[in-house]
Each structure stands twice: as C-alpha cells, then as structure tokens.
C-alpha positions as CSV (number, residue, x, y, z in Angstrom):
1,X,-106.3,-87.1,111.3
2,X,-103.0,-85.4,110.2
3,X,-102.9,-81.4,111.1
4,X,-101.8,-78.8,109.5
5,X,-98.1,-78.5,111.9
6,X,-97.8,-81.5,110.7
7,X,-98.1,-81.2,107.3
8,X,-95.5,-77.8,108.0
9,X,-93.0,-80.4,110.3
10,X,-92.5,-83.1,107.1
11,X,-91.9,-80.0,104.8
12,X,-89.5,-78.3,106.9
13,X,-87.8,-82.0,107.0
14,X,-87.6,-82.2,103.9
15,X,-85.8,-78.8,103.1
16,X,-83.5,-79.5,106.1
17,X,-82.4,-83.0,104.1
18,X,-82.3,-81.0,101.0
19,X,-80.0,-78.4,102.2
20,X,-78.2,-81.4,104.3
21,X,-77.4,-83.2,101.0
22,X,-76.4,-80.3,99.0
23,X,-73.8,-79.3,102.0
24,X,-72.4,-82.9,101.5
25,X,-72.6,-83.2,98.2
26,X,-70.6,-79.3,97.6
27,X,-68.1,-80.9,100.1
28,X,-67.3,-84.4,97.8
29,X,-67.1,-82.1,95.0
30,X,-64.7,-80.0,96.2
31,X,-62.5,-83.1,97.5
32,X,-62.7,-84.4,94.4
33,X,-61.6,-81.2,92.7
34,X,-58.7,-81.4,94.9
35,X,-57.8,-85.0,94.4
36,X,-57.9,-84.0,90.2
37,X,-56.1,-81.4,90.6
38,X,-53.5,-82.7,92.8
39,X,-53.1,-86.0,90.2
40,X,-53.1,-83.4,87.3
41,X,-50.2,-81.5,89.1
42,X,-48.5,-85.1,89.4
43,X,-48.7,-86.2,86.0
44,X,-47.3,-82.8,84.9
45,X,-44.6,-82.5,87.5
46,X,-43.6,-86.3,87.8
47,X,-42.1,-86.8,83.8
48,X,-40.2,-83.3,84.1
49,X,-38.7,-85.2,87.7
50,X,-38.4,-88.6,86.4
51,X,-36.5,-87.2,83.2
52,X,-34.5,-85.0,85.3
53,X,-33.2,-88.2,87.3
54,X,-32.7,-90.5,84.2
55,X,-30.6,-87.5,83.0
56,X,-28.9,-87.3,86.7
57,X,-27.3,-90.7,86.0
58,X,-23.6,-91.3,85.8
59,X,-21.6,-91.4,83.0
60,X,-23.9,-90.0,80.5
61,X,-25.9,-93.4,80.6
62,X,-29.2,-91.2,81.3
63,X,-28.6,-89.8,78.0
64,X,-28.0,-92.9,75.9
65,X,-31.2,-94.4,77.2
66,X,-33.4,-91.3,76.6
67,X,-31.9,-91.1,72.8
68,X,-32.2,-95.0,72.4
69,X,-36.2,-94.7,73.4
70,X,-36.0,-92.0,71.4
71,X,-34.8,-94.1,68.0
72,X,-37.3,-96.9,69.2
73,X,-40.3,-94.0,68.9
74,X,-39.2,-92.7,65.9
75,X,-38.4,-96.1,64.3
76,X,-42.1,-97.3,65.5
77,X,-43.0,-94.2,63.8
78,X,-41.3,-94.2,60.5
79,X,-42.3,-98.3,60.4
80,X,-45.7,-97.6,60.3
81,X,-45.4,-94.4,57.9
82,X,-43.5,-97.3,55.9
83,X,-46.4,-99.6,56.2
84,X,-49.3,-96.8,55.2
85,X,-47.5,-95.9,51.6
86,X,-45.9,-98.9,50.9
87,X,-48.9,-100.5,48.4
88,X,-49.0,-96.9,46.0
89,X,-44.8,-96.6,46.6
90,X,-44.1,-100.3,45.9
91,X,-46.3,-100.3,42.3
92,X,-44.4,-96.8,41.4
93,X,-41.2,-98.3,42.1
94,X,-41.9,-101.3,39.8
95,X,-43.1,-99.0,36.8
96,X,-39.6,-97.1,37.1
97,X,-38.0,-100.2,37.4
98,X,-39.8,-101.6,34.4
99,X,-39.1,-98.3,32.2
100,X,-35.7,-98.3,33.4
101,X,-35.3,-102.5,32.1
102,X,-37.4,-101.9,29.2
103,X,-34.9,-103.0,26.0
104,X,-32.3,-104.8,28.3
105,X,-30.7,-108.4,27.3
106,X,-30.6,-111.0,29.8
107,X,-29.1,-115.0,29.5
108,X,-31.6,-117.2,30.4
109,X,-30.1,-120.5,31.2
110,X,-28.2,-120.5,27.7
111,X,-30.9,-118.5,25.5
112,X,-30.6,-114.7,25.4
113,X,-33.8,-112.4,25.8
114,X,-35.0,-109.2,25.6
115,X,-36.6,-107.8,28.9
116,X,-39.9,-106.1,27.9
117,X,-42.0,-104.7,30.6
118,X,-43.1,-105.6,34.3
119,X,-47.0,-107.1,33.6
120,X,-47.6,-107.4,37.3
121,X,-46.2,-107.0,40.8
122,X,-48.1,-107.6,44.2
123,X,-47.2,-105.4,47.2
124,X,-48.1,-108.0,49.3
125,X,-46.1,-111.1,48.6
126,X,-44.1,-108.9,47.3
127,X,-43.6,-110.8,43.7
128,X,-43.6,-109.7,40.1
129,X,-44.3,-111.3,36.4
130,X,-42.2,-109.8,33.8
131,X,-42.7,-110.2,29.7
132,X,-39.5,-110.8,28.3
133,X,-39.7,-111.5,24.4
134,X,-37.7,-114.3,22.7
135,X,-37.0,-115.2,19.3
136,X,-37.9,-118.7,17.0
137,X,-37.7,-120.1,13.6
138,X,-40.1,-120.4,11.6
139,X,-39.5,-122.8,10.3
140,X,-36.7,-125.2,12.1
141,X,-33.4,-125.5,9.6
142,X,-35.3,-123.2,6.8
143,X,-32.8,-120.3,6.7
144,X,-35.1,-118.5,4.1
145,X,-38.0,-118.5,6.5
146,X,-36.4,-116.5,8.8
147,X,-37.4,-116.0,12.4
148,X,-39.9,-114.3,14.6
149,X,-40.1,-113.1,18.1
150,X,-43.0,-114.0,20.5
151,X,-43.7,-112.9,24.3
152,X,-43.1,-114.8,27.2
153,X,-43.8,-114.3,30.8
154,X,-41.9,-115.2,34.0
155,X,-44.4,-115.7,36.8
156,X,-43.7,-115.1,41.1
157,X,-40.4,-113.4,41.3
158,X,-39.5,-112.8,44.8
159,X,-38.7,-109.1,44.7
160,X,-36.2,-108.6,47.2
161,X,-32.8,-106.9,47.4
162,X,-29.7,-108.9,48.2
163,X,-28.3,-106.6,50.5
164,X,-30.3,-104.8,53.2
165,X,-29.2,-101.9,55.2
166,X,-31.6,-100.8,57.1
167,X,-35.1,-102.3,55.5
168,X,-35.9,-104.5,52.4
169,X,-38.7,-102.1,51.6
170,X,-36.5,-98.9,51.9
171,X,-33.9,-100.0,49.7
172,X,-36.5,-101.6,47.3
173,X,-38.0,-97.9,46.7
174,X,-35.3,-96.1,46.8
175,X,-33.4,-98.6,44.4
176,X,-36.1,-100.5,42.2
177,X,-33.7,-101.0,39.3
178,X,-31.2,-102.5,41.4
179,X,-33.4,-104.8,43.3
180,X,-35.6,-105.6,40.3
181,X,-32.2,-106.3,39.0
182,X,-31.0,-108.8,42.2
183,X,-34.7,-110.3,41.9
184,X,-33.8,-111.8,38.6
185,X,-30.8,-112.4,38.8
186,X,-32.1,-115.3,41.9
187,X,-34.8,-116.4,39.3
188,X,-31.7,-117.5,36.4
189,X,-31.8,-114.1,34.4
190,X,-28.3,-112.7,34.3
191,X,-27.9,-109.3,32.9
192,X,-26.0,-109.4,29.5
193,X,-23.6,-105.6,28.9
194,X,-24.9,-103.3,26.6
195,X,-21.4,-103.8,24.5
196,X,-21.2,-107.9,24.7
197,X,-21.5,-109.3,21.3
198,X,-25.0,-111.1,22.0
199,X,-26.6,-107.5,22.6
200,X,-25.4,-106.6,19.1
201,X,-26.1,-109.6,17.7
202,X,-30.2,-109.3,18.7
203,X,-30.0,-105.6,18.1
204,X,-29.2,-107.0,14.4
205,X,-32.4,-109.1,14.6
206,X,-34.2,-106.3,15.4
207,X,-32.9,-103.9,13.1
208,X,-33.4,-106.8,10.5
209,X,-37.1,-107.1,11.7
210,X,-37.4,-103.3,11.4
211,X,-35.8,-103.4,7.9
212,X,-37.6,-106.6,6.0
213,X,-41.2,-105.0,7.6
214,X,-39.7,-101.7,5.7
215,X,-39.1,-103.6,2.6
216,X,-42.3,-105.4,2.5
217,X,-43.7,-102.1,2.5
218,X,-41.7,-101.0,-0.3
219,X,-42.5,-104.2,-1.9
220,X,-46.4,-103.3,-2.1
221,X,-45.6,-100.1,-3.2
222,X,-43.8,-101.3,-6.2
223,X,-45.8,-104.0,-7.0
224,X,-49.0,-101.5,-7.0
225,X,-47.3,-99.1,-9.2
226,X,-45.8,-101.9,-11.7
227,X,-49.6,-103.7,-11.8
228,X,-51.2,-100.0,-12.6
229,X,-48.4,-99.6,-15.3
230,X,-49.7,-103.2,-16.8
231,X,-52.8,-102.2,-17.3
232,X,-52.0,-98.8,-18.8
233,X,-49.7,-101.3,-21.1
234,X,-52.4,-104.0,-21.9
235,X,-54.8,-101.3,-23.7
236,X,-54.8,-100.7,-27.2
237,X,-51.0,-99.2,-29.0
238,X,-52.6,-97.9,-31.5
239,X,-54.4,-94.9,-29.3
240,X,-52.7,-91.7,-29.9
241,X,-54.4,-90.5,-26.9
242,X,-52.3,-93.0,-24.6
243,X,-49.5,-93.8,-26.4
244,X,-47.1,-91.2,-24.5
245,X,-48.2,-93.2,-21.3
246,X,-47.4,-96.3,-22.4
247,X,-44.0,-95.6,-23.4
248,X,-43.4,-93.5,-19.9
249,X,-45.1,-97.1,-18.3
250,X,-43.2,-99.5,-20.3
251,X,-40.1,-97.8,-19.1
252,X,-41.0,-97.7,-15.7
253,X,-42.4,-101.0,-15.5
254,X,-38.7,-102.5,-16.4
255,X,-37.0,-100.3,-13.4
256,X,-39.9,-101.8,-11.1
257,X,-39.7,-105.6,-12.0
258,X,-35.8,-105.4,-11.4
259,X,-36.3,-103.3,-8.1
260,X,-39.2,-106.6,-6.9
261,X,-36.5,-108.7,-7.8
262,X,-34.1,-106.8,-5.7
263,X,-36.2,-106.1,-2.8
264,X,-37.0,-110.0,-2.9
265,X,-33.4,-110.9,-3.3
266,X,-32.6,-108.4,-0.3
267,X,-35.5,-110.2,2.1
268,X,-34.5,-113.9,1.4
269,X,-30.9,-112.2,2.9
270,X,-32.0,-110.7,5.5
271,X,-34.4,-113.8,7.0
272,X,-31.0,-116.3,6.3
273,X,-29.1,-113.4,8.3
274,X,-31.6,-113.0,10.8
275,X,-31.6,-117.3,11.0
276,X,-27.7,-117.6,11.3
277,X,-28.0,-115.1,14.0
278,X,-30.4,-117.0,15.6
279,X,-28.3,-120.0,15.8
280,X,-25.4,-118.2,16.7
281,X,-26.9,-117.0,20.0
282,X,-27.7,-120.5,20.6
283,X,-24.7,-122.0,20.9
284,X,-23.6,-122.2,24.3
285,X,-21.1,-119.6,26.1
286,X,-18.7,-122.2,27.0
287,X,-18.3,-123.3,23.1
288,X,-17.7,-119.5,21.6
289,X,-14.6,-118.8,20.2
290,X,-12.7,-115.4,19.6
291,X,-12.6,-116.2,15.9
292,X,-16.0,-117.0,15.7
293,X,-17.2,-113.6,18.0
294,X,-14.6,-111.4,15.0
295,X,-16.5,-113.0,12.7
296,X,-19.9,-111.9,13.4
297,X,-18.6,-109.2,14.4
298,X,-17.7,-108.4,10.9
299,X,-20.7,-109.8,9.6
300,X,-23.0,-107.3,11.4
301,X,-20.8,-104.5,9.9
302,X,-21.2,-105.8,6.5
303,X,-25.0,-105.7,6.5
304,X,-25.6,-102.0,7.4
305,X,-27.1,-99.6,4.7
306,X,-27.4,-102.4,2.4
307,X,-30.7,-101.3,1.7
308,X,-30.3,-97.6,1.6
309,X,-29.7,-98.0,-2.4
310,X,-33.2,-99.9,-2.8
311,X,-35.0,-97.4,-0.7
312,X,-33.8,-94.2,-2.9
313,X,-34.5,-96.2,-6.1
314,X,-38.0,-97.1,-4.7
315,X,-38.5,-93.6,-4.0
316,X,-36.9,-92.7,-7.3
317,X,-39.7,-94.7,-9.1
318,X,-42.3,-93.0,-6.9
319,X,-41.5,-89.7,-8.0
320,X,-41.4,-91.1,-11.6
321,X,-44.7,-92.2,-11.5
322,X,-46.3,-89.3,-9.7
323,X,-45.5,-87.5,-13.0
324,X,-47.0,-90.1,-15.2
325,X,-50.5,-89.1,-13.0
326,X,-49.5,-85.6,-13.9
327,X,-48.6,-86.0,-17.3
C-alpha cells in the first residue's frame, strides 16, 4: 500500500521537473532571442555594407549599376501602373481621338469619305471600328435624283502607332489622334487636307444636303399657305364679308405658285449639282486635271447664296399672310 511519503516524494518530483523544464525552456528562449536579434542586426547592417562596397567599386561602375537596378525598379513599377489604368485610359483616349477625327475626309482606295465617330475600341486586342459615312445615287445616271449619304463601318483596326519611343501604349495615350491617325492610315484610309479640292467638293454636298432639306421645308410652308389661300378663294365672290380676303389671297396665291415653282426649280439644281459632284469625286486621282480642279472650283463659288433670294421671299410671303389672319 502506497504511504503518504510517498505520495509527498512523486509530488516533490514533479515540481522539481516543472521547475527543471521551465529553467530550460527560459534558456532556449533567450538563445533564440539572441539568434533574432543578431539576424535582425544582420539584415539591417548587411545592405548599408553591401551598398557601401558596390559604391567602393572603381571607376564609378558601383554607381552605374545601383542607378541601372534603380531604372529596372522603377520601369517594373511604372509597367505595371501602365497595366492597372490602361483599360479606362485606352477608351478615353479613343473618345478624344474620335472627337478630334469627327468631320475629317479620308481616300479610301479611290472613294473619298467622311470620318464619323469611333463605334468601338477593345483595350485588349487593342483594335477599333470606326463609322465613316459615304455618299450614293439614288438613282444611278438620274442627275435629278440626286444623292444620299449612308453609314458604313470599318471593323478590327490594329491601333498601334508607327513609331514607338519608349512604349506603344504611352505614346497611344498621350497621342491618340496621331496614332488613330497611323492606324488607318495601315488599314487604306489616307488622310485628305482640309484645303484639297475633294474636301470642298463634299463640304458642297453637305451644304447642298443642308440647303435642299431647308428648301423642302420652305416648300411645305408655301404649299400650306397657298392651299389655305385656295380655299379662302373657292368660297362664294359675292360675300361682302370675305371679299377683302380674297383679293389679299388671290394676290398672294400668285407670289406663292411662282415661289413653288422656284423652290422646285432650285431643288432639281441642287440634286444635278450634288450628282455631278458625286461623279466628280469618283474619278480617279491619277486622271484629274488642273482644268478640270479650276473648274469646280469655280462651280462651287457659283452656287453659294443662290437661295438667300428664295428664303427672304418665302419669309416675305409669311409675313404677308400673317396679316391676312389679322386682317
């Protein structure tokens, strides 16, 4: 049977162990403090040292290396900055670009077009599809029919400057016109100047556009006011209470039939113009003669303000016939 001293001998065993292991255990501690410390003091104290020997080299070739891993750190650095803002940076750029090309003329193989806007651009392939509108017939060899002008897009241009300094995707934000520019140029759209005579010749078309929409307008209008004055004219002529209408109608209704016929006369000119400029900026670069680029020249002189005179009369008649409704 187990005593109490012996009971009291395994406790005091176990204390002694206890205290044993703690000893031990507060002596690895503090070694391993020591070892940390000492690494710590290492780690701190060996870059100062090694950079102190790079720089201890001779002939300043210390130097260059630290500022060439320098420019390696920093160009890691600025590459991935690059990298992060590129997507939002690359779509800005192409909306300058596209405001800034909005309006421009290009040759297209041997068909001039007007550059409309940038529909789409992917920072990741880095490609684009421009809308670029062009102009038709309406009807082929009907001069009278005029032309029209319908959109067109130009799918997977490789957006990519020419020339690259430092990075493609630095000098395609900081010069998105440019490169935009470059881009199309690869994909067959040559720039036309804002002075050559094809320019002028499709500003013509659109000022002709602009003008024969105007015209319609005006066309309505007069129409309208002469088919109101025909009715005022078709009741009876023997009612005193009308009669001084009638006579302000009938004389209004005779300026109005011969503006109609003017305004028609002015829009069958204008869609022949519009045609012959049409076929004009078909004809192929190699084939134009200075003779031929005086003449339209002179022709797209001759055709401005012609319908100033129509307007004011249009407008002349409109005032006349606001009186009538205040007679």
């Amino acid at each position: 049977m187990a005593t109490e001293d012996d009971n009291g001998g395994a406790g005091c065993g176990l204390l002694i162990g206890l205290i044993a292991f703690l000893y031990f255990a507060f002596i690895f501690l503090k070694w391993l403090w020591g070892i940390t410390v000492a690494i710590a003091i290492w780690f701190w104290l060996a870059p100062g040292r090694l950079l102190a020997w790079i720089i201890s080299w001779p002939l300043f070739s210390g130097h260059l290396l630290l500022w060439l891993i320098a420019i390696a750190a920093f160009g890691v650095f600025a590459w991935q900055i690059l990298k992060l803002i590129w997507p939002r940076y690359f779509l800005r750029a192409s909306t300058l670009a596209s405001n800034k090309l909005n309006g421009c003329h290009f040759w297209w193989g041997e068909e001039v077009i007007q550059f409309n806007f940038i529909e789409f651009c992917d920072h990741n392939t880095r490609s684009a599809t421009v809308q670029l509108i062009r102009c038709f017939p309406q009807k082929q060899g009907q001069l009278d029919h005029g032309i029209g002008f319908e959109p067109v897009c130009v799918e997977n241009i490789s957006v990519y400057p020419d020339k690259i300094h430092i990075s493609s995707r630095i000098r395609t934000l900081r010069q998105p016109t440019r490169t935009y520019l470059e881009s199309l140029n690869r994909h067959g759209l040559e720039l036309l100047a804002t002075d050559s005579i094809e320019v002028k010749a499709w500003q013509a078309l659109n000022d002709s556009e602009q003008e024969l929409n105007k015209l319609n307008e005006l066309w309505h209008k007069a129409y309208n006011m002469w088919s109101d004055a025909q009715t005022v004219l078709q009741l009876s002529s023997n009612n005193e209470l009308i009669s001084p209408s009638q006579k302000r109608c009938h004389t209004i209704s005779q300026k109005l039939v011969a503006d109609i016929s003017k305004i028609e006369t002015r829009c069958k000119m204008l869609r022949c113009f519009g045609y012959k400029l049409y076929e004009f900026m078909k004809i192929p670069r190699s084939l134009r003669s200075f003779d031929l680029l005086d003449n339209i020249e002179h022709n797209l002189f001759s055709q401005q303000g012609i319908s100033d005179e129509l307007f004011e009369e249009i407008k002349f008649n409109e005032q006349a016939y606001a009186e009538l409704l205040d007679y």
